[in-house]
PDB file of N, CA, C and O in Angstrom:
ATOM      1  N   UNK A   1      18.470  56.397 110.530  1.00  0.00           N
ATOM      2  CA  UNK A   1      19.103  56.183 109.248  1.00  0.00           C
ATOM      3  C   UNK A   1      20.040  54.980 109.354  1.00  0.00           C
ATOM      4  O   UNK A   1      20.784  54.642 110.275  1.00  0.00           O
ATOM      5  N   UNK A   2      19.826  54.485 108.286  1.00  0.00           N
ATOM      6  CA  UNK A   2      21.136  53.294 108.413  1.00  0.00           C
ATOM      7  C   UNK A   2      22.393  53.054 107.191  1.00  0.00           C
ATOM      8  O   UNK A   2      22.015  53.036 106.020  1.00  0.00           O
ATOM      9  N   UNK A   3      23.581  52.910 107.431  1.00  0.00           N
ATOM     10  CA  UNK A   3      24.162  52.970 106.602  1.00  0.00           C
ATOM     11  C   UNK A   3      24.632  51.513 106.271  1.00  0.00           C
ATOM     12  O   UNK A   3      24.196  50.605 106.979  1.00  0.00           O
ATOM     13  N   UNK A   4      25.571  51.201 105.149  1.00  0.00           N
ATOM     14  CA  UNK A   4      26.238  50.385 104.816  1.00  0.00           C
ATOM     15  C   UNK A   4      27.651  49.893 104.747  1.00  0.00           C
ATOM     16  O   UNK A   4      28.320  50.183 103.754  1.00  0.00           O
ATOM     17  N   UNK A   5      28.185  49.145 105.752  1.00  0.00           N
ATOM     18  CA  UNK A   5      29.252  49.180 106.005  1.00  0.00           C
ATOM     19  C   UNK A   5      30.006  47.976 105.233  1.00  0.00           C
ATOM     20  O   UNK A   5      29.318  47.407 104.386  1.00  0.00           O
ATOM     21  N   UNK A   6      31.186  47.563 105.394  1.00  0.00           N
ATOM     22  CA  UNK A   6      31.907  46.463 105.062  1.00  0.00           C
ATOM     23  C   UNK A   6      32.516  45.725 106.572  1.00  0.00           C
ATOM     24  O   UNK A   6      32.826  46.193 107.668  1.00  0.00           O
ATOM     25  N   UNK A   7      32.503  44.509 106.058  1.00  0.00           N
ATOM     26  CA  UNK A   7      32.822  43.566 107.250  1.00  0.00           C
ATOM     27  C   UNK A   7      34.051  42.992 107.329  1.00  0.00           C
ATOM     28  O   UNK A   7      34.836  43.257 106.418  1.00  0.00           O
ATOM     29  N   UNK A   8      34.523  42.028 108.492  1.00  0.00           N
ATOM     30  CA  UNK A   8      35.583  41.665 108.159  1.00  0.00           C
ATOM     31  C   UNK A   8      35.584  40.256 107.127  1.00  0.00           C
ATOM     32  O   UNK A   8      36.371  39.492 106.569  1.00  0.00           O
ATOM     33  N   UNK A   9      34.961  40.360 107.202  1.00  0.00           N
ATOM     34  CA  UNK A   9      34.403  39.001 106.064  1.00  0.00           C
ATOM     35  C   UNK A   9      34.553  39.757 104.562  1.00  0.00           C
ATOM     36  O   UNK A   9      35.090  38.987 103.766  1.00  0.00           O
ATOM     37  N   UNK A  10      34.302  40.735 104.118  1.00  0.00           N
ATOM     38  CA  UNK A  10      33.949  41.141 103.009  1.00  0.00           C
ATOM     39  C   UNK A  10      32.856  41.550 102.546  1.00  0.00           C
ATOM     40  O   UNK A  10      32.696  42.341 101.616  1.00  0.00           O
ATOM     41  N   UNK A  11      31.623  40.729 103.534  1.00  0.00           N
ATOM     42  CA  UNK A  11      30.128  41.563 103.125  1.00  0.00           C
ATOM     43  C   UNK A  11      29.885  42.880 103.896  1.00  0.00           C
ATOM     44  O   UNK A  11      30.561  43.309 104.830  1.00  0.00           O
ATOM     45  N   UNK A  12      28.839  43.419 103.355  1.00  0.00           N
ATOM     46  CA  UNK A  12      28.182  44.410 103.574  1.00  0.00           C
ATOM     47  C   UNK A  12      27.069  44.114 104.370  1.00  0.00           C
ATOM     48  O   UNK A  12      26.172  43.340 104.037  1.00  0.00           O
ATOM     49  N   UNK A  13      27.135  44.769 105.482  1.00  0.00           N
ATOM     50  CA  UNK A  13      25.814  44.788 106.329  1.00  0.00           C
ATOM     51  C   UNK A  13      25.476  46.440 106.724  1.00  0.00           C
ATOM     52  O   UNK A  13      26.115  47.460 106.467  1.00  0.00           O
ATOM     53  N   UNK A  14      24.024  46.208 107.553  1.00  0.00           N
ATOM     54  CA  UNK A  14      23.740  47.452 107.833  1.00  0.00           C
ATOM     55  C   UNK A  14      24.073  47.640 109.167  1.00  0.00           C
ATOM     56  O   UNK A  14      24.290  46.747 109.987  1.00  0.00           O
ATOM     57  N   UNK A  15      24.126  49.642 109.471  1.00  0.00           N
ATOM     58  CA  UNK A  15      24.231  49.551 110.636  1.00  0.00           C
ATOM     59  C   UNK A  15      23.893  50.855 111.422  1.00  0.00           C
ATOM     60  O   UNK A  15      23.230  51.589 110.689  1.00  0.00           O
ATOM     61  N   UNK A  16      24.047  51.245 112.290  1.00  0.00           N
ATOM     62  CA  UNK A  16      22.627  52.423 112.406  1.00  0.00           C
ATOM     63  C   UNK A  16      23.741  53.277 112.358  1.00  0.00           C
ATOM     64  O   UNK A  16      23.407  54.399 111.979  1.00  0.00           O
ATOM     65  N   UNK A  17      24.934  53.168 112.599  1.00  0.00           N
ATOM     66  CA  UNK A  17      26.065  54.386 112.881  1.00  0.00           C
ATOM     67  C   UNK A  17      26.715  54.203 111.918  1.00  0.00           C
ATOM     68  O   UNK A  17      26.958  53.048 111.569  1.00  0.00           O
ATOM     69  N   UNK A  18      27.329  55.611 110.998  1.00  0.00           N
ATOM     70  CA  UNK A  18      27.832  55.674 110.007  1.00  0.00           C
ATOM     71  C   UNK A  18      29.769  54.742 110.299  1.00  0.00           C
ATOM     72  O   UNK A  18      30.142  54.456 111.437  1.00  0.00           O
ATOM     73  N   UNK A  19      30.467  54.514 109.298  1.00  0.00           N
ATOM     74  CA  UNK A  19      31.627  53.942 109.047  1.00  0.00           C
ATOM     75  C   UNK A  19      32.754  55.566 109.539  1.00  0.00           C
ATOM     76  O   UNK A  19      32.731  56.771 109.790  1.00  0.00           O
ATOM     77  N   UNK A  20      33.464  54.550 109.420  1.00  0.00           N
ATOM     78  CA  UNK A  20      34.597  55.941 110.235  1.00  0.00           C
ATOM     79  C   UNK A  20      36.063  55.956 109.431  1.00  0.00           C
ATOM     80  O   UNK A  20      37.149  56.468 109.701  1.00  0.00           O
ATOM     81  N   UNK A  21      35.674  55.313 108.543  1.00  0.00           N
ATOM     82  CA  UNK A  21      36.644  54.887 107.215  1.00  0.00           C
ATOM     83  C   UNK A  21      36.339  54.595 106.161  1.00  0.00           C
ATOM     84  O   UNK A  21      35.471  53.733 106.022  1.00  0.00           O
ATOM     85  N   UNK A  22      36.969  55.234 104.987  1.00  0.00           N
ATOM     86  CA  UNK A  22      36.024  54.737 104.183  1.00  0.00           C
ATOM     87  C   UNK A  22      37.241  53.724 102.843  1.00  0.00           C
ATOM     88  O   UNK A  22      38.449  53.540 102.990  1.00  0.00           O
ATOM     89  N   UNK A  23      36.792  53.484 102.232  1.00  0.00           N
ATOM     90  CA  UNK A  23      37.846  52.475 100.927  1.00  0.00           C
ATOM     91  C   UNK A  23      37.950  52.128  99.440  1.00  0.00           C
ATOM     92  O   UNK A  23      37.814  53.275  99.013  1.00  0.00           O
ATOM     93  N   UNK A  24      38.034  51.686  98.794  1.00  0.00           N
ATOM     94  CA  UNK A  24      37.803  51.933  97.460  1.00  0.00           C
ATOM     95  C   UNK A  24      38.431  50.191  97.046  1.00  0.00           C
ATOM     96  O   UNK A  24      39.514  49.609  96.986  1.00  0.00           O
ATOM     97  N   UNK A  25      36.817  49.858  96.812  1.00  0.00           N
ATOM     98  CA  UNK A  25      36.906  48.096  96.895  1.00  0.00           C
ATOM     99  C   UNK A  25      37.581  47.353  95.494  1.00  0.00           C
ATOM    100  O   UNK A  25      37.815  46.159  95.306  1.00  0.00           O
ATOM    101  N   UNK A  26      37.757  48.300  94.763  1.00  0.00           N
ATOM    102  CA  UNK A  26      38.648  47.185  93.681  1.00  0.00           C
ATOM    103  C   UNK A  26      40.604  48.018  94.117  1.00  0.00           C
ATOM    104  O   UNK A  26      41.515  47.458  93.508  1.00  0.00           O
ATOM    105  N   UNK A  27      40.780  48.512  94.515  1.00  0.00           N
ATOM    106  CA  UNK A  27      42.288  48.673  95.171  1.00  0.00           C
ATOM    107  C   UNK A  27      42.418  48.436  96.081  1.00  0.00           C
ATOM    108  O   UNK A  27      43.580  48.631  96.436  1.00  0.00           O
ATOM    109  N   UNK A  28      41.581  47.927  97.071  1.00  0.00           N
ATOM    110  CA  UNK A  28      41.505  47.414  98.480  1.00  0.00           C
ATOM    111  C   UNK A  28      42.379  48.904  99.155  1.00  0.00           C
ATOM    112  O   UNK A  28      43.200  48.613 100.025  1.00  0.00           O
ATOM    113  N   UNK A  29      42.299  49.908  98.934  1.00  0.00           N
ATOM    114  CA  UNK A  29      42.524  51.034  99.989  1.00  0.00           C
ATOM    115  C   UNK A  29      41.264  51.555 100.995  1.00  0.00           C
ATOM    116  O   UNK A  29      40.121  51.983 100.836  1.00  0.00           O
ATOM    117  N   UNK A  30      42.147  51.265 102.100  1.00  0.00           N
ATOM    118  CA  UNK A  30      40.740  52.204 103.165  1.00  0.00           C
ATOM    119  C   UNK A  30      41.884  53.331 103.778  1.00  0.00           C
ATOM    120  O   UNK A  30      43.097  53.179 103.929  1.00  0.00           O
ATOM    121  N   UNK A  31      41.144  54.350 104.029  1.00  0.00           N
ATOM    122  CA  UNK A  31      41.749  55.899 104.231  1.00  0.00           C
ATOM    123  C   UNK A  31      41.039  56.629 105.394  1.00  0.00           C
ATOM    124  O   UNK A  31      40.310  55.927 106.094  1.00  0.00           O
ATOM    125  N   UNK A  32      41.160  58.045 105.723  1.00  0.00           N
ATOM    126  CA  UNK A  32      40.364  58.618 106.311  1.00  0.00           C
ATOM    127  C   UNK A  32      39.215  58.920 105.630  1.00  0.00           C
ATOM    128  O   UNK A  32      39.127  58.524 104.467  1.00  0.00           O
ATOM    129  N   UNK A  33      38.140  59.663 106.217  1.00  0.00           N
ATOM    130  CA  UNK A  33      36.768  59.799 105.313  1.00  0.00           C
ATOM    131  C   UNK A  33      37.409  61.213 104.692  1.00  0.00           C
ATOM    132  O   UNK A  33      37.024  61.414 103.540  1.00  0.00           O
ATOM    133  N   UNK A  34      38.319  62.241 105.229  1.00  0.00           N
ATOM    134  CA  UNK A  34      38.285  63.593 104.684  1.00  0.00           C
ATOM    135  C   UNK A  34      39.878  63.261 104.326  1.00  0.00           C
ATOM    136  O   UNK A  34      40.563  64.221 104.680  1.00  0.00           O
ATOM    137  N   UNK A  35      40.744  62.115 103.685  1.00  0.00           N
ATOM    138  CA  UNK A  35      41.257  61.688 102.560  1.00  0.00           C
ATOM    139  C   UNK A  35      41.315  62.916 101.459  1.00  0.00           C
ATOM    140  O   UNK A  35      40.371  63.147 100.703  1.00  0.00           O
ATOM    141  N   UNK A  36      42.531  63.667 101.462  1.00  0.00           N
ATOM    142  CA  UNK A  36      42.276  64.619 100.045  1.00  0.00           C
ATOM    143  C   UNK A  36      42.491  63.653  98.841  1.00  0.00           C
ATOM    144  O   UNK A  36      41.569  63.899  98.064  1.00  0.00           O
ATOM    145  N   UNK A  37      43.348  62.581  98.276  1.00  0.00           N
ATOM    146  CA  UNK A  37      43.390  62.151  97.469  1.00  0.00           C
ATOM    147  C   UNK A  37      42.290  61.753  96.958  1.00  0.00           C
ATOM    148  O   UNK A  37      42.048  61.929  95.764  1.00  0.00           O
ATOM    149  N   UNK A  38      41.107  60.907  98.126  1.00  0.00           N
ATOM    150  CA  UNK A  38      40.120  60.260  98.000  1.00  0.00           C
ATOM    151  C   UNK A  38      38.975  61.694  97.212  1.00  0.00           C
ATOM    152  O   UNK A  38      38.580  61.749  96.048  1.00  0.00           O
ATOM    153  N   UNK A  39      38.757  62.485  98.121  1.00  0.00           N
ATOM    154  CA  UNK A  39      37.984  63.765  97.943  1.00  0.00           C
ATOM    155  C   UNK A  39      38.208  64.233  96.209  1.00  0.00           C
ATOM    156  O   UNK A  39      37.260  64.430  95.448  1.00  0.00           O
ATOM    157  N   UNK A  40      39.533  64.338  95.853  1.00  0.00           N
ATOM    158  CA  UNK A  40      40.016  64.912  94.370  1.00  0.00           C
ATOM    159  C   UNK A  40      38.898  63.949  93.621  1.00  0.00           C
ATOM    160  O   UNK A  40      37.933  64.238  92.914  1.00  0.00           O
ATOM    161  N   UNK A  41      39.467  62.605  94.100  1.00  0.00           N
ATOM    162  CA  UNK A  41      38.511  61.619  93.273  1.00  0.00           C
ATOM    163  C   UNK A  41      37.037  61.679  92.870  1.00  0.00           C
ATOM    164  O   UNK A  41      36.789  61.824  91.673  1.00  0.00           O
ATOM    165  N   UNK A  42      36.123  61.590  93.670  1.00  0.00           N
ATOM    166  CA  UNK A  42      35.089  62.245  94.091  1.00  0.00           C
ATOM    167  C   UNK A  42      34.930  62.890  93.272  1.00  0.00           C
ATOM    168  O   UNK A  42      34.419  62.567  92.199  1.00  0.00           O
ATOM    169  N   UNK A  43      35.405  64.158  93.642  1.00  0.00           N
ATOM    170  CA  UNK A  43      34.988  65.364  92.587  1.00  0.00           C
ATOM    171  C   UNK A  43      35.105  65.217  91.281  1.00  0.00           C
ATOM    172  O   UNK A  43      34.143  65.462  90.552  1.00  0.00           O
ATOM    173  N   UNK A  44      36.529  64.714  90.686  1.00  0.00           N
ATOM    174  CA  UNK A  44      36.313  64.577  89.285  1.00  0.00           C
ATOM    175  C   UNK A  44      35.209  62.952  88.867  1.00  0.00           C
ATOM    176  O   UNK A  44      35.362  62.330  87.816  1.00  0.00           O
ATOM    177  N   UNK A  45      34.371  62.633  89.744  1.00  0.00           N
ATOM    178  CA  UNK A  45      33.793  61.836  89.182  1.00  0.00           C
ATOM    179  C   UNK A  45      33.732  60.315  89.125  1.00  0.00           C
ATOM    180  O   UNK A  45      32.892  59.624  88.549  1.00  0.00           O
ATOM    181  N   UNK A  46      34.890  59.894  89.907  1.00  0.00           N
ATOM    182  CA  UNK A  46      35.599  58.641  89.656  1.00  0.00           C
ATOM    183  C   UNK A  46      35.388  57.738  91.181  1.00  0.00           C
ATOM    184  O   UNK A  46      34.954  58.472  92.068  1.00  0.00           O
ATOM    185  N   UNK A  47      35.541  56.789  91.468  1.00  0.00           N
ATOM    186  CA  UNK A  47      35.363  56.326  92.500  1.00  0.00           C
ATOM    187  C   UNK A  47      34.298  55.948  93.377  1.00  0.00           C
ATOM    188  O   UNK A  47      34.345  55.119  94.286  1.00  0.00           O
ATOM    189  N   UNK A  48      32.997  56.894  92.870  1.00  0.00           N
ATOM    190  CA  UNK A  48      31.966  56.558  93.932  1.00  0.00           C
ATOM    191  C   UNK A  48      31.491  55.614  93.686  1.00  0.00           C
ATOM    192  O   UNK A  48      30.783  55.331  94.652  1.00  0.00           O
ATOM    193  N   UNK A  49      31.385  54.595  92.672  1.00  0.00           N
ATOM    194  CA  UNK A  49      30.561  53.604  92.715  1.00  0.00           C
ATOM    195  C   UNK A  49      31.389  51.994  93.732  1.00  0.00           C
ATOM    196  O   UNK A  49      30.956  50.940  94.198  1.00  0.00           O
ATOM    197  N   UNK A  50      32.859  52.753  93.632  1.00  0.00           N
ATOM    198  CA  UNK A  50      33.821  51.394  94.360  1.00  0.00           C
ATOM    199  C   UNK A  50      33.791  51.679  95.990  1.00  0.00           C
ATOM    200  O   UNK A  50      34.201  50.922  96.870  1.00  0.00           O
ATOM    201  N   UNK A  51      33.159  53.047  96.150  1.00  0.00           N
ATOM    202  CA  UNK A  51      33.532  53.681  97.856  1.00  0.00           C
ATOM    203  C   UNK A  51      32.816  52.281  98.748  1.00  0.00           C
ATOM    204  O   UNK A  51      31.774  51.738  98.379  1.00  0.00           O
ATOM    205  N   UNK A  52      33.472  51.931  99.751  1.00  0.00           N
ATOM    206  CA  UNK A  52      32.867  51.203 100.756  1.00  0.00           C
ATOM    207  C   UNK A  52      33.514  51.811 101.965  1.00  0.00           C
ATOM    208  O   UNK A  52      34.594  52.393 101.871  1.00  0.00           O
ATOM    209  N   UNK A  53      32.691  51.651 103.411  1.00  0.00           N
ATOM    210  CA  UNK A  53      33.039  51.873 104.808  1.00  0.00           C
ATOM    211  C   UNK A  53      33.386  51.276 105.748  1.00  0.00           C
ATOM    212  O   UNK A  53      32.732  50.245 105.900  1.00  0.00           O
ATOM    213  N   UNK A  54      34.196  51.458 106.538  1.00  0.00           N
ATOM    214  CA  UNK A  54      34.626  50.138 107.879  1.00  0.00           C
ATOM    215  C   UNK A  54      33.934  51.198 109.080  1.00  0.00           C
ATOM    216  O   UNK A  54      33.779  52.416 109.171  1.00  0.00           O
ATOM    217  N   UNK A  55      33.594  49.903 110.005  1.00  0.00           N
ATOM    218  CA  UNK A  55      33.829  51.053 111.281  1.00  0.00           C
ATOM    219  C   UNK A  55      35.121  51.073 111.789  1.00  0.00           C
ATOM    220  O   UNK A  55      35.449  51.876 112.663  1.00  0.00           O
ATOM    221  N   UNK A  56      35.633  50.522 111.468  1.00  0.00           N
ATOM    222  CA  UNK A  56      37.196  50.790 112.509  1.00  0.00           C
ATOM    223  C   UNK A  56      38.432  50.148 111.642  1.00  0.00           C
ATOM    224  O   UNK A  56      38.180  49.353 110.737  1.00  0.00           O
ATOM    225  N   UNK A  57      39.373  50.412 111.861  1.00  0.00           N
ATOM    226  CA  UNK A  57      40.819  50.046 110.836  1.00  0.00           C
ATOM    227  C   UNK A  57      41.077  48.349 111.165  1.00  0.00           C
ATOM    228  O   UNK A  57      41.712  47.513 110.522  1.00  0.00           O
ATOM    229  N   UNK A  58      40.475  48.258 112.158  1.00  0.00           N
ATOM    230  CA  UNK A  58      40.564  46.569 112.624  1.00  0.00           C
ATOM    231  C   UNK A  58      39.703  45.952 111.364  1.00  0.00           C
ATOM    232  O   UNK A  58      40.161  45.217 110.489  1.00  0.00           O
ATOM    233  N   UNK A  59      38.728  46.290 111.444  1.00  0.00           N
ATOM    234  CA  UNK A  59      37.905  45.399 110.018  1.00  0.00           C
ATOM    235  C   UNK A  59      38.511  45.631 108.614  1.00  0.00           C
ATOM    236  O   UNK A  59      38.738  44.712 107.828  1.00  0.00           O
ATOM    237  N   UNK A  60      38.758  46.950 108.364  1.00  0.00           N
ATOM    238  CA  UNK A  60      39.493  47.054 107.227  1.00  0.00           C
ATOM    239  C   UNK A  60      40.236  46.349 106.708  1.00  0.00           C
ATOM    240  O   UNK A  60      40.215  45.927 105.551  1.00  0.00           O
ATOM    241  N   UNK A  61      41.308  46.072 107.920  1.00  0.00           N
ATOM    242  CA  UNK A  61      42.733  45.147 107.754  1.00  0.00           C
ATOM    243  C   UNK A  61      42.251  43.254 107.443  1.00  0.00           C
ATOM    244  O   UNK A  61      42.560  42.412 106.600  1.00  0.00           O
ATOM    245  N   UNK A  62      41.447  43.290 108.545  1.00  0.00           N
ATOM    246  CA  UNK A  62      40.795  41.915 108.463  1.00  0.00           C
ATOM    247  C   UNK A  62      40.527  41.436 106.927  1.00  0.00           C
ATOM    248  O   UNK A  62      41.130  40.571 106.293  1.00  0.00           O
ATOM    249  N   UNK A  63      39.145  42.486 106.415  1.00  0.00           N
ATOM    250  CA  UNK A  63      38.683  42.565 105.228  1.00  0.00           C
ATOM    251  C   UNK A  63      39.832  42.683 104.244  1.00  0.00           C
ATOM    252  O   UNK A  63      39.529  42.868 103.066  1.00  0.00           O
ATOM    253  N   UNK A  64      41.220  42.593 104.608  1.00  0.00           N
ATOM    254  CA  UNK A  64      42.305  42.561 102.667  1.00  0.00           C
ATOM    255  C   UNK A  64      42.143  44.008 102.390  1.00  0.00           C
ATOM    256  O   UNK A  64      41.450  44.383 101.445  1.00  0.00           O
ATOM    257  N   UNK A  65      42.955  45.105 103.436  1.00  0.00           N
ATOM    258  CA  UNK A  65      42.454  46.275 102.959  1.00  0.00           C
ATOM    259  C   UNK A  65      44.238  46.620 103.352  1.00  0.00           C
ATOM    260  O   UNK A  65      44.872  46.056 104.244  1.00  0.00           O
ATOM    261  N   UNK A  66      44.703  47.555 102.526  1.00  0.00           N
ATOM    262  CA  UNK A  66      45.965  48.315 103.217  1.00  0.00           C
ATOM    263  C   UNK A  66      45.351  49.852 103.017  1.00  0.00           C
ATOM    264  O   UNK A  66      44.384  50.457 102.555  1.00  0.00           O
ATOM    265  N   UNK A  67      46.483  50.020 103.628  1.00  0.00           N
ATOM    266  CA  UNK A  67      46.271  51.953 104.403  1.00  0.00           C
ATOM    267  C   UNK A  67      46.761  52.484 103.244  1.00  0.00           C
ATOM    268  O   UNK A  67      47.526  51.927 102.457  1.00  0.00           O
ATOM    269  N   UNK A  68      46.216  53.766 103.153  1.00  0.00           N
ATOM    270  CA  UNK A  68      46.114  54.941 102.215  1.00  0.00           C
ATOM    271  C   UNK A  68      47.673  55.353 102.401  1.00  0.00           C
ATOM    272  O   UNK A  68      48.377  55.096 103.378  1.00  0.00           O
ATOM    273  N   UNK A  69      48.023  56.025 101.272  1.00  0.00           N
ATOM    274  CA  UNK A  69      49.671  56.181 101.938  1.00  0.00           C
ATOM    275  C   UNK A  69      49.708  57.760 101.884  1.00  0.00           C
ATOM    276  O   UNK A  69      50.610  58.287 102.535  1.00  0.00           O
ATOM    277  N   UNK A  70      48.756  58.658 101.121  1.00  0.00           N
ATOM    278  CA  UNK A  70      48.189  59.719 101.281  1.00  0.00           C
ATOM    279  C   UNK A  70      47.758  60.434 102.973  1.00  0.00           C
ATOM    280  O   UNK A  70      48.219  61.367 103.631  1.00  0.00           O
ATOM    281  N   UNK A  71      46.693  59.470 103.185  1.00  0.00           N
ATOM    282  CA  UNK A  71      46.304  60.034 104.728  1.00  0.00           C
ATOM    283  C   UNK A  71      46.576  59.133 105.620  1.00  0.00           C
ATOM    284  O   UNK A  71      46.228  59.443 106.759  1.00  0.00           O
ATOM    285  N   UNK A  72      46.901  58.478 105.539  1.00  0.00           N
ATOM    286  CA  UNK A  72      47.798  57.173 107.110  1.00  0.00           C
ATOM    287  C   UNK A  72      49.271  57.106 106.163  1.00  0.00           C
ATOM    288  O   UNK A  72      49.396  55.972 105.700  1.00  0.00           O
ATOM    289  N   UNK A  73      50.271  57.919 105.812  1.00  0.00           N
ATOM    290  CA  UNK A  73      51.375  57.751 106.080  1.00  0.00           C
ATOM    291  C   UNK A  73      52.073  56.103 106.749  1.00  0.00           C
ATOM    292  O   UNK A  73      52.385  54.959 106.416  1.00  0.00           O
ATOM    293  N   UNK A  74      52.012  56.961 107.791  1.00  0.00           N
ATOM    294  CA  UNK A  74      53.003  56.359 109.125  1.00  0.00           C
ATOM    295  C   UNK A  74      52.383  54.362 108.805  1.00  0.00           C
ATOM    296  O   UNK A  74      53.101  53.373 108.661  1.00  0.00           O
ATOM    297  N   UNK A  75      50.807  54.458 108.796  1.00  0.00           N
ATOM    298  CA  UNK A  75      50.435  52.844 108.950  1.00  0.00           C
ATOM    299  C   UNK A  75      51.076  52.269 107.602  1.00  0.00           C
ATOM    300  O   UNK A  75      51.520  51.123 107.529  1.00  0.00           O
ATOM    301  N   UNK A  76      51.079  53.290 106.416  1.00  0.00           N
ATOM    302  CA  UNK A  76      51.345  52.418 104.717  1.00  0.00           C
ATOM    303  C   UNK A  76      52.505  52.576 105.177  1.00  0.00           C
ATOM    304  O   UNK A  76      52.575  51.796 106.127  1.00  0.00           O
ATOM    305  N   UNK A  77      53.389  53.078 105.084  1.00  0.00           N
ATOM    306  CA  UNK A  77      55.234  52.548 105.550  1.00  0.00           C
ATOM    307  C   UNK A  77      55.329  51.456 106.440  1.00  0.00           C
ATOM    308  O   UNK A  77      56.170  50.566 106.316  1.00  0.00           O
ATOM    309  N   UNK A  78      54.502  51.508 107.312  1.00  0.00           N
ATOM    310  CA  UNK A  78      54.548  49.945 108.253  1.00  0.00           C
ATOM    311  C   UNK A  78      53.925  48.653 107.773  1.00  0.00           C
ATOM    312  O   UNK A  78      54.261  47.535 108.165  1.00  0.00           O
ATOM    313  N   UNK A  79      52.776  48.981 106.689  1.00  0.00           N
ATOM    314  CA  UNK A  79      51.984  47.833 106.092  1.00  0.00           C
ATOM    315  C   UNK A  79      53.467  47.791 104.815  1.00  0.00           C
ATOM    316  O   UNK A  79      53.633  46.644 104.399  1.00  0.00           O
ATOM    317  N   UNK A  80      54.208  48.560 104.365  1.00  0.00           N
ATOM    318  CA  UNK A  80      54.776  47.922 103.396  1.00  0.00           C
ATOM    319  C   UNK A  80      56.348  47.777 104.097  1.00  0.00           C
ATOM    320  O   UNK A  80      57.305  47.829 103.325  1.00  0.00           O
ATOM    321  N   UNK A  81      56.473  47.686 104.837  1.00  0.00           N
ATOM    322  CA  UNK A  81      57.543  46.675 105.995  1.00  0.00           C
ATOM    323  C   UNK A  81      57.774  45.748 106.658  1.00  0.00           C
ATOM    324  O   UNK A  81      58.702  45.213 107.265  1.00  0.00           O
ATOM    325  N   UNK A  82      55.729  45.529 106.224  1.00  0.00           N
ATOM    326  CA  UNK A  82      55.357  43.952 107.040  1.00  0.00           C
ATOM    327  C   UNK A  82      55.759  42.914 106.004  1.00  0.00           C
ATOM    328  O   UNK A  82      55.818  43.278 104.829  1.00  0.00           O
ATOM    329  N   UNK A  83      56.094  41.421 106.388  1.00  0.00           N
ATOM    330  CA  UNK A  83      56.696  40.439 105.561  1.00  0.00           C
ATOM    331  C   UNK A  83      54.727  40.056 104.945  1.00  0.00           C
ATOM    332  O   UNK A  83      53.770  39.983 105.717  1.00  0.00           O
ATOM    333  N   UNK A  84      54.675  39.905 103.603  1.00  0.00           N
ATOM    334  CA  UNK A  84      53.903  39.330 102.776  1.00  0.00           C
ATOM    335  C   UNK A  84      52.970  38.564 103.684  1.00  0.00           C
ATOM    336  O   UNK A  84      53.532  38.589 104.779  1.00  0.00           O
ATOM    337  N   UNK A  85      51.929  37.951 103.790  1.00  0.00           N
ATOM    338  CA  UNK A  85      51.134  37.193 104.405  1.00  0.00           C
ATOM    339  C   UNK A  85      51.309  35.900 103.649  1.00  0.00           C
ATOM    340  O   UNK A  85      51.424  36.008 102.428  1.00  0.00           O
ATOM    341  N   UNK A  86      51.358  34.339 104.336  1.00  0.00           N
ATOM    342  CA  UNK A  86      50.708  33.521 103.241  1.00  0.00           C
ATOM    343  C   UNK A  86      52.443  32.805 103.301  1.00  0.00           C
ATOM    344  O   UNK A  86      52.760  31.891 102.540  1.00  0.00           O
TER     345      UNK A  86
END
């Protein structure tokens, strides 16, 4: 099986092992995959067409992504302590 991941570039490629994160590409959030905020979403309907996957929080970040402040806490208090990029 192959899935579809996100890169640090921004595209999508394939890859035989599923993503280990997943994100929501017009808020640039990537989270855990079992994310309750993310999950609520889901269910009522909303979100699946924006869901994208990283394999690892390194690409995420690369890719213009900040941390969920729901299920990474600890990283969104540190991503919003970091000075602005740019």
């Amino acid at each position: 099986m192959a899935y579809t991941l996100l890169g640090a570039d921004g595209r999508s490629y394939r890859s035989p092992v599923p993503g280990t994160l997943g994100g929501h590409r017009r808020l640039r959030i990537y989270g855990l995959l079992t994310c309750p905020s993310a999950r609520r979403a889901l269910a009522r309907g909303h979100y699946a067409r924006h869901r994208v996957f990283f394999a690892d929080e390194e690409t995420a970040v690369a890719a213009g992504y900040r941390p969920c402040a729901v299920c990474l806490p600890d990283r969104y208090r540190d991503w919003r302590r970091s000075p602005a990029p740019g």
